[in-house]
ROSE-4610 file (N, C-alpha, C; in Angstrom, 1 decimal, always signed):
// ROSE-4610
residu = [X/X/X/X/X/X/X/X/X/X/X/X/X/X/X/X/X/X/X/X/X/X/X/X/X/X/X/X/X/X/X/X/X/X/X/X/X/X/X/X/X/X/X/X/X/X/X/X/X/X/X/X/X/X/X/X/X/X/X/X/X/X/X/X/X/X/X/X/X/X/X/X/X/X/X/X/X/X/X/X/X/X/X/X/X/X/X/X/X/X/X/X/X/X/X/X/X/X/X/X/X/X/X/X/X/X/X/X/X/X/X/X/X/X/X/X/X/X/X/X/X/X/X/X/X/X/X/X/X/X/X/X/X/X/X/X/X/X/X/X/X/X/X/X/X/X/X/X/X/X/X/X/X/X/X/X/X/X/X/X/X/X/X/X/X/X/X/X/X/X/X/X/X/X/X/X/X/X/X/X/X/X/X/X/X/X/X/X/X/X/X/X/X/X/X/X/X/X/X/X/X/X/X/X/X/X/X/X/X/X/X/X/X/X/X/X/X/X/X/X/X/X/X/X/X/X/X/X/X/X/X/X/X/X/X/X/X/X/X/X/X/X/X/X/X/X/X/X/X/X/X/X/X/X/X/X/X/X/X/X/X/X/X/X/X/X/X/X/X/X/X/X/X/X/X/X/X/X/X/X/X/X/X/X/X/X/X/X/X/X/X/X/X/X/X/X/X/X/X/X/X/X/X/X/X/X/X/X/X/X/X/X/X/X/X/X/X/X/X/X/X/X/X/X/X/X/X/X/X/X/X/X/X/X/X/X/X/X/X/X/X/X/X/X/X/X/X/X/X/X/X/X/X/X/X/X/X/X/X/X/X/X/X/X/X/X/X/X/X/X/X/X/X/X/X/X/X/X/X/X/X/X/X/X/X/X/X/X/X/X/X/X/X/X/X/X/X/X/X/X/X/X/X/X/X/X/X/X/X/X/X/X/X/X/X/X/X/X/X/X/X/X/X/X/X/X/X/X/X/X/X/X/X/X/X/X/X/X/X/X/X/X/X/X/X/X/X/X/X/X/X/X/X/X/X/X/X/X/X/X/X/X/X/X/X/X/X/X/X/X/X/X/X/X/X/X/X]
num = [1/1/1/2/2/2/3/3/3/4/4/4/5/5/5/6/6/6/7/7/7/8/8/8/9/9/9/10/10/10/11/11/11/12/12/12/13/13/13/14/14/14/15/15/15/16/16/16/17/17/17/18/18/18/19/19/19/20/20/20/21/21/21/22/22/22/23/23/23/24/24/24/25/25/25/26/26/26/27/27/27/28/28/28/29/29/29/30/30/30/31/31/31/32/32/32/33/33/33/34/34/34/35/35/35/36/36/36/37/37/37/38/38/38/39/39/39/40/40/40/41/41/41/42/42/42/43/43/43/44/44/44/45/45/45/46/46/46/47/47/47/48/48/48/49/49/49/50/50/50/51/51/51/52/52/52/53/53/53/54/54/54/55/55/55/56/56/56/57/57/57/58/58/58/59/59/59/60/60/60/61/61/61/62/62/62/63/63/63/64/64/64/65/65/65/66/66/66/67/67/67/68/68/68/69/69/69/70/70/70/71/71/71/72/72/72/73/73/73/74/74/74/75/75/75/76/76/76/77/77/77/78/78/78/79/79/79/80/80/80/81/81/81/82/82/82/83/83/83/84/84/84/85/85/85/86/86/86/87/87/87/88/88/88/89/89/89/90/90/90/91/91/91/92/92/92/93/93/93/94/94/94/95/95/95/96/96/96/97/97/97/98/98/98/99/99/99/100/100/100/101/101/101/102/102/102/103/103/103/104/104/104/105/105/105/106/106/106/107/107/107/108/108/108/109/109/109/110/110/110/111/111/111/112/112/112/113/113/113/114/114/114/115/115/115/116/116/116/117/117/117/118/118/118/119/119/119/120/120/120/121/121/121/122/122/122/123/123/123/124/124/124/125/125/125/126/126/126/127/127/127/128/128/128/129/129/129/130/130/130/131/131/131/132/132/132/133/133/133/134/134/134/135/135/135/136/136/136/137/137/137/138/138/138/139/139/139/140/140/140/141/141/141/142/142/142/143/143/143/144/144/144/145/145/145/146/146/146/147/147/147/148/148/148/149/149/149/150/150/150/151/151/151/152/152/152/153/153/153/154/154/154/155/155/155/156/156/156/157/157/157/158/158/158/159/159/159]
x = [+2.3/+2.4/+2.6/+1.9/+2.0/+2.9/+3.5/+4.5/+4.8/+5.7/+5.8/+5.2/+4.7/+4.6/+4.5/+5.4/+5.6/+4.9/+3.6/+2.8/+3.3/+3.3/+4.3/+2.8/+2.1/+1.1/+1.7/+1.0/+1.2/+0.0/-1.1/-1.9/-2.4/-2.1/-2.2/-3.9/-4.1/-5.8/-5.7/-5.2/-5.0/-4.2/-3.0/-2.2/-2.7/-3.6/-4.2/-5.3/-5.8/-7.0/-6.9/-5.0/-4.7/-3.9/-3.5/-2.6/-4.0/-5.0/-6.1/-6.4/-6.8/-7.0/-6.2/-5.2/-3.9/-3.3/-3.5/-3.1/-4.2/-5.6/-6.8/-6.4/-5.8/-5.4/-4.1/-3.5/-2.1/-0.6/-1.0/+0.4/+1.0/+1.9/+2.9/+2.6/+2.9/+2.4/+3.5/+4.2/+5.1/+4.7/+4.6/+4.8/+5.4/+5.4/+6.0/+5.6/+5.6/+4.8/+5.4/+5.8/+6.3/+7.9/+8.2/+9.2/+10.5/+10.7/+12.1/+12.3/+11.3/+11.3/+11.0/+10.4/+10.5/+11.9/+12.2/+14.1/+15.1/+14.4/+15.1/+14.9/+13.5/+12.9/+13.0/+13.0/+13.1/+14.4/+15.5/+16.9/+16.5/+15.7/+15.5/+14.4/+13.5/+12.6/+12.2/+13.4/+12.8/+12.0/+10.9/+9.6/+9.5/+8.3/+8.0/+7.7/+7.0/+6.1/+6.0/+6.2/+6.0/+4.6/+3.7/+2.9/+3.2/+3.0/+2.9/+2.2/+2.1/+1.1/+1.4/+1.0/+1.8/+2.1/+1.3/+1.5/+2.0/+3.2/+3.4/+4.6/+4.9/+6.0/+7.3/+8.1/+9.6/+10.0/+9.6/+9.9/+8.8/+7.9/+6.4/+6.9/+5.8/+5.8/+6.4/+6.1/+7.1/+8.6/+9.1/+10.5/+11.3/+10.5/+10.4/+10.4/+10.0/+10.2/+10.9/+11.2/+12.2/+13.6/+13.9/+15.0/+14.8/+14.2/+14.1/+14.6/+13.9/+14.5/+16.0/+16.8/+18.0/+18.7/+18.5/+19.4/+19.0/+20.4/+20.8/+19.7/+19.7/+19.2/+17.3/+17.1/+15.6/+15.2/+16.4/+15.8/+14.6/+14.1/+13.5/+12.2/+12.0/+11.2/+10.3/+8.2/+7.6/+6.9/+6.4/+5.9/+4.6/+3.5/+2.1/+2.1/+1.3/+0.6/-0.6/-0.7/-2.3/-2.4/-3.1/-3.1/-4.3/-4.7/-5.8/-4.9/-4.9/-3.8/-4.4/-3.3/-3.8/-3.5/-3.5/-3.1/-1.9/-1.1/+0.5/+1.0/+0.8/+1.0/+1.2/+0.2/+0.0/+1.5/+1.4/+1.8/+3.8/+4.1/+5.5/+5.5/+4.5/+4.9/+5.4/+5.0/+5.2/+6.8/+7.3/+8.1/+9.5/+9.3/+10.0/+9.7/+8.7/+8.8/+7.7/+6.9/+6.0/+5.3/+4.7/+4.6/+2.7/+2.1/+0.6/+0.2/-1.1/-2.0/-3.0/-3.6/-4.7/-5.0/-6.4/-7.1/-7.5/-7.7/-8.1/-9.9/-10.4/-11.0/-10.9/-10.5/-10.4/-11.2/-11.4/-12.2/-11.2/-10.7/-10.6/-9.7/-11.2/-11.3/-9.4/-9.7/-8.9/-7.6/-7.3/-6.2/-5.2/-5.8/-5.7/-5.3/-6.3/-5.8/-4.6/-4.3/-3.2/-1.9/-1.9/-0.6/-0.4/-1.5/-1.1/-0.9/-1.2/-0.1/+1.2/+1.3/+2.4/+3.9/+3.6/+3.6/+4.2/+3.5/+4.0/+5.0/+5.6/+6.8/+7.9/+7.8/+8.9/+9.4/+7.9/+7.8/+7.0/+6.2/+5.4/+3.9/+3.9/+2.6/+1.7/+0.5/-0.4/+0.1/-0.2/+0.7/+1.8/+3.0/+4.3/+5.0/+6.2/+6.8/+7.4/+8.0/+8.6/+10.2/+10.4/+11.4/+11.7/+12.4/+12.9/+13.9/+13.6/+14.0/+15.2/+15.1/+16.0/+15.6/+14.2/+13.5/+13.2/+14.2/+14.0/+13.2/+13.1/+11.7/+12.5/+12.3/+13.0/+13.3/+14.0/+14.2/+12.6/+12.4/+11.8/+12.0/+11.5/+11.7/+11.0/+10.4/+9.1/+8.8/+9.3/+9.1/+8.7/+9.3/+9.5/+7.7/+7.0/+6.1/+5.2/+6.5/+5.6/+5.9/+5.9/+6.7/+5.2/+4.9/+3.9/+3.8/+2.7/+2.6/+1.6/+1.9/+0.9/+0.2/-1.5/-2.6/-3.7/-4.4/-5.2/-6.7/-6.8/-8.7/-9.3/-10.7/-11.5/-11.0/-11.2/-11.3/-9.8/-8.6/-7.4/-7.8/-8.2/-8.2/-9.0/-9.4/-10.5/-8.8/-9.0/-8.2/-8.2]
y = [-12.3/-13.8/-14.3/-15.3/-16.0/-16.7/-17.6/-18.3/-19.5/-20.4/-21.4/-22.6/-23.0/-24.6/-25.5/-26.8/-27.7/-28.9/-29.0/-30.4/-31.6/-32.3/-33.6/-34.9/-35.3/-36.5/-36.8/-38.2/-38.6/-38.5/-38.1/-37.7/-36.7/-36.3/-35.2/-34.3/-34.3/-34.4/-34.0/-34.3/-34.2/-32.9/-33.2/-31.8/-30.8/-30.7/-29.1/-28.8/-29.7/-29.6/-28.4/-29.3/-28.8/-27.2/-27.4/-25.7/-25.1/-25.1/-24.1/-23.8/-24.4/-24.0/-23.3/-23.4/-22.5/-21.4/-21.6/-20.3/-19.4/-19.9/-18.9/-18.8/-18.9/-17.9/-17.1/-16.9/-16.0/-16.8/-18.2/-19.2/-19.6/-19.4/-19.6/-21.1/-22.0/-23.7/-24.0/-24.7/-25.5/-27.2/-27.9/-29.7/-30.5/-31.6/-32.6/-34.1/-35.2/-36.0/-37.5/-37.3/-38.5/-37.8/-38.9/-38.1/-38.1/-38.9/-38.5/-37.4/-36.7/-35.4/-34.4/-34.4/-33.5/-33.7/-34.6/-34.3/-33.5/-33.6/-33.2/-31.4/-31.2/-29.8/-28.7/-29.1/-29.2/-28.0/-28.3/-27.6/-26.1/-26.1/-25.0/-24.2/-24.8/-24.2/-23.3/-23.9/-24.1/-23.4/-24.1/-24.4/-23.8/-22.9/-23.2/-24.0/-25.1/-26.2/-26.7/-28.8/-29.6/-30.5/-30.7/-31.6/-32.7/-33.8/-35.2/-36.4/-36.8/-38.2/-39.5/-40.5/-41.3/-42.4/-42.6/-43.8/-43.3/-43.4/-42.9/-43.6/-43.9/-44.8/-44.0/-44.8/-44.8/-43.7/-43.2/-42.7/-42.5/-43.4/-43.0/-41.8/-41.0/-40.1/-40.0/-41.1/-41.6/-41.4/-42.2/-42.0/-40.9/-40.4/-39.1/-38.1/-38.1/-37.1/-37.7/-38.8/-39.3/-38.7/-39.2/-38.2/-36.8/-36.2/-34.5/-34.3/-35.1/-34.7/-35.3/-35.9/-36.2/-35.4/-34.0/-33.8/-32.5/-31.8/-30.5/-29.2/-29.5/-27.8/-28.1/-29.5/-29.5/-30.1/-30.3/-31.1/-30.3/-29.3/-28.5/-28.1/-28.2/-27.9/-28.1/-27.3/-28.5/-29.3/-30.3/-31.0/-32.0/-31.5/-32.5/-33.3/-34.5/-35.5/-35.6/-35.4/-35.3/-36.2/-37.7/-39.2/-39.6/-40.6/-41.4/-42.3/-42.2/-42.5/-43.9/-44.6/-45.9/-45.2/-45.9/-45.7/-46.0/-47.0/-47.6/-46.3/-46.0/-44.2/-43.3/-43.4/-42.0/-41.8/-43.4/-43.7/-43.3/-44.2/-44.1/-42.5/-41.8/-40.1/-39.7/-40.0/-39.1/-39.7/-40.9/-40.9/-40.6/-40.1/-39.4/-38.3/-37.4/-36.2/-35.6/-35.5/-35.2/-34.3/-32.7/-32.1/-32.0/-32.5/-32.7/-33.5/-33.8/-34.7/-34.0/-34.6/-34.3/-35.7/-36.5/-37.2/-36.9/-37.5/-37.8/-38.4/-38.0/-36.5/-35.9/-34.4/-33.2/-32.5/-31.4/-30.2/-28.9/-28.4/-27.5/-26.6/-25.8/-25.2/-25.9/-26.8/-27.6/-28.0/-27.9/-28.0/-26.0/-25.2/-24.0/-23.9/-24.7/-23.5/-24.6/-26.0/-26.8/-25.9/-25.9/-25.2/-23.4/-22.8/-21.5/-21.8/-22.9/-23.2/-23.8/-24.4/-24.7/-23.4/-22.6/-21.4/-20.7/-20.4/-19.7/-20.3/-21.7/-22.4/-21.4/-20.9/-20.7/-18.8/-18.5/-17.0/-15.7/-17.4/-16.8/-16.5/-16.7/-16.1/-14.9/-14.6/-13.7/-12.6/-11.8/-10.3/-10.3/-11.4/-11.1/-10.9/-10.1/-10.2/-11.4/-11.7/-12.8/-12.9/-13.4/-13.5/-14.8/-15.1/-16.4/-17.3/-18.1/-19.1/-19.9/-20.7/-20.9/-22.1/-22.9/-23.9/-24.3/-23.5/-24.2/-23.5/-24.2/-23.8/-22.4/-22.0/-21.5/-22.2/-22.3/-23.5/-24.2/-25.5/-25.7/-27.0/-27.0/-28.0/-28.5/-29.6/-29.9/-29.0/-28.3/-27.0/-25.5/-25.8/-24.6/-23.7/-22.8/-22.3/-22.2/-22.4/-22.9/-24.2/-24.8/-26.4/-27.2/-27.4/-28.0/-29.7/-30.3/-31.5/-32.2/-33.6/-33.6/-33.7/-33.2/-33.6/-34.6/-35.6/-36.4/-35.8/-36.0/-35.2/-36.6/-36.5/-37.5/-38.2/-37.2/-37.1/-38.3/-37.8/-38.9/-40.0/-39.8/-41.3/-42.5/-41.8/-42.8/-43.8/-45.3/-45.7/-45.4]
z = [-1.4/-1.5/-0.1/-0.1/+1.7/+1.4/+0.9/+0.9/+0.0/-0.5/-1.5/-0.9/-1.4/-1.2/-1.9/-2.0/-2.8/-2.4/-3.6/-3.8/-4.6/-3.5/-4.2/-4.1/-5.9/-5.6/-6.7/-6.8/-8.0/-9.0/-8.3/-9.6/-9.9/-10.9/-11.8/-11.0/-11.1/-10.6/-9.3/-8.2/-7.0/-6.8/-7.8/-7.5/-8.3/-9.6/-9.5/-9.0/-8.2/-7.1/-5.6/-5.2/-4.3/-4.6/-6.1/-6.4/-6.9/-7.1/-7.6/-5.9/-5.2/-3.6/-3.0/-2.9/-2.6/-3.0/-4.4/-5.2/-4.6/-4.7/-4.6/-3.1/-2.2/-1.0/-0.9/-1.9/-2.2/-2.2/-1.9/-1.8/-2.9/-3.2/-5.0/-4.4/-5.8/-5.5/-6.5/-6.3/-7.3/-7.1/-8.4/-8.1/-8.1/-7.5/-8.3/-8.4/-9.0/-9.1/-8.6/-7.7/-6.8/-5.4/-4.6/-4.1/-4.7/-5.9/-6.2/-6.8/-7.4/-8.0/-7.3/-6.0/-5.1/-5.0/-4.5/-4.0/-5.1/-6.8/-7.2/-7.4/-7.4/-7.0/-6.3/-5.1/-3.9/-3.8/-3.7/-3.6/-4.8/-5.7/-6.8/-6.3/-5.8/-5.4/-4.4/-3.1/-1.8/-1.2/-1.1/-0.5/+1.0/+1.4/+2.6/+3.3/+2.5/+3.3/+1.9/+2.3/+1.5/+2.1/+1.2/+1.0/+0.3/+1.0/+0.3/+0.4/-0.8/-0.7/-0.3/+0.5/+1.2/-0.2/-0.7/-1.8/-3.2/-3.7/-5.1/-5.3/-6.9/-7.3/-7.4/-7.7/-7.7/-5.8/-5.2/-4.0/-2.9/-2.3/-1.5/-0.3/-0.2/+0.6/+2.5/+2.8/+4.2/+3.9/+3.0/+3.0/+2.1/+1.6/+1.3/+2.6/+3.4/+4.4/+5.0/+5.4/+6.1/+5.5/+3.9/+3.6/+4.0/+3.5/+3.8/+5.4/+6.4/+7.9/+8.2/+7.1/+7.3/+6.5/+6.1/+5.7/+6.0/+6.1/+7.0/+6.2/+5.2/+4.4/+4.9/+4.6/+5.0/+6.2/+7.4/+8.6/+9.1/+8.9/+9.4/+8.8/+7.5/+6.5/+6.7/+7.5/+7.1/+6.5/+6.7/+6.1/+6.7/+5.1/+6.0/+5.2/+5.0/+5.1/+4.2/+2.9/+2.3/+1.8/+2.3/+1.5/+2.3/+1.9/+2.1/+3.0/+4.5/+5.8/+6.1/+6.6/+7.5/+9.1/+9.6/+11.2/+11.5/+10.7/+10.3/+9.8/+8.9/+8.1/+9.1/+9.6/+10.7/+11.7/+12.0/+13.3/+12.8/+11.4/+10.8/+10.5/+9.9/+9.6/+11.0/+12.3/+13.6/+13.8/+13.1/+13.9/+12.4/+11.5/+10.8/+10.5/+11.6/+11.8/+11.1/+10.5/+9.8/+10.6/+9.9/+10.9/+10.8/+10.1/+10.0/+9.0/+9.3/+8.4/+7.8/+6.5/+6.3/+5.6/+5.6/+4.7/+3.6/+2.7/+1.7/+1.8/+1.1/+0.6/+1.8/+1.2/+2.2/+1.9/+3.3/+3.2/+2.1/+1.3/+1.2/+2.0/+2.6/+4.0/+4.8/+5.1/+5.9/+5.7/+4.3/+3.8/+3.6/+3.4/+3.6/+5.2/+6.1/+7.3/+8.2/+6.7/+7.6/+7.1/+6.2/+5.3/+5.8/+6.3/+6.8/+8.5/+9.0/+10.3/+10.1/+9.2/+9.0/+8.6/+8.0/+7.3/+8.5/+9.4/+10.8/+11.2/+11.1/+11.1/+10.2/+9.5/+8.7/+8.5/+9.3/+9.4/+8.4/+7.6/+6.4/+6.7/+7.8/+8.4/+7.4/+7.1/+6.7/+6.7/+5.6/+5.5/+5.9/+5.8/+5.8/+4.4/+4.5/+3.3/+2.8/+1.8/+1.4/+1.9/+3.4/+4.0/+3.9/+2.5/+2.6/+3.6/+3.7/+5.1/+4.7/+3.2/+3.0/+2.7/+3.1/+3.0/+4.0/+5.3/+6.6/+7.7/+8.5/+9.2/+10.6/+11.1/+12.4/+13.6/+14.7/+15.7/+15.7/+16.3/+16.5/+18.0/+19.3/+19.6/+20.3/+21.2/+21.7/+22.9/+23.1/+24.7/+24.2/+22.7/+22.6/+22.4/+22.5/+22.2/+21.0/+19.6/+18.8/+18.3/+18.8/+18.3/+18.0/+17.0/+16.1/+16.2/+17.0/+17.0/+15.7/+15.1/+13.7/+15.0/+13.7/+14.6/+13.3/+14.3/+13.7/+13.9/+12.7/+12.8/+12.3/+12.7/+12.4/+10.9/+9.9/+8.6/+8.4/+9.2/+9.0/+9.6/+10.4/+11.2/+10.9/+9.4/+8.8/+7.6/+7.6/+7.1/+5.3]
């Protein structure tokens, strides 16, 4: 197993799009269908890496990771970006930490090799054993060597 990952959309369709892709490269996939149910998941699960969608009811995916980086068990946890982004989006995920993007429609391809960099955050890297983290990522900090900036690809930067 490469590692957990918790897909948090709100539609149904999206999230077994993105758990049939994932699974088909050895990543356990757990869901959930907005952020309040991540938060409630989340602590049972813990995830190597959360995915989220920026727009969804009762908790949208911004302040959804905004909680997750305020609190001690997941300040660290991380976390991309799979929504159909504005540039406002982009710009509020960097500044509540968010550790990648992807747009909406995605490649696939793209979404696999966002979630297996992410993955190296936590120590779940390819052919590792399943050395649970705890949900949390390993230090991370902007000097450090592997300190993960989000990145914008064409594909996000489309509104």
């Amino acid at each position: 197993m490469s590692g957990r990952v918790l897909v948090v959309d709100d539609s149904e369709v999206i999230r077994q799009l993105i758990r049939v892709n994932l699974e088909l490269e050895g990543f356990e996939v757990v869901t959930a269908a907005d952020g309040a149910e991540c938060l409630e998941v989340i602590r049972r699960v813990q995830p190597d890496v959360v995915t989220l969608d920026v727009v969804m009811p009762r908790l949208d995916g911004l302040r959804t990771a905004a909680r997750l980086r305020a609190t001690p068990d997941t300040s660290r946890l991380p976390i991309a970006i799979v929504s159909a982004c504005t540039p406002a989006d982009l710009d509020l995920g960097e500044t509540v930490g968010v550790d990648g993007y992807l747009g909406k429609p995605f490649d696939p391809a793209d979404l696999v090799a966002l979630v297996r960099r992410l993955m190296r955050l936590t120590g779940q890297a390819d052919g590792q054993a399943d050395g649970r983290t705890g949900g949390q990522a390993g230090e991370r900090t902007a000097g450090s060597p592997d300190a993960v900036r989000p990145e914008r690809t064409e594909r996000t930067d489309r509104g």
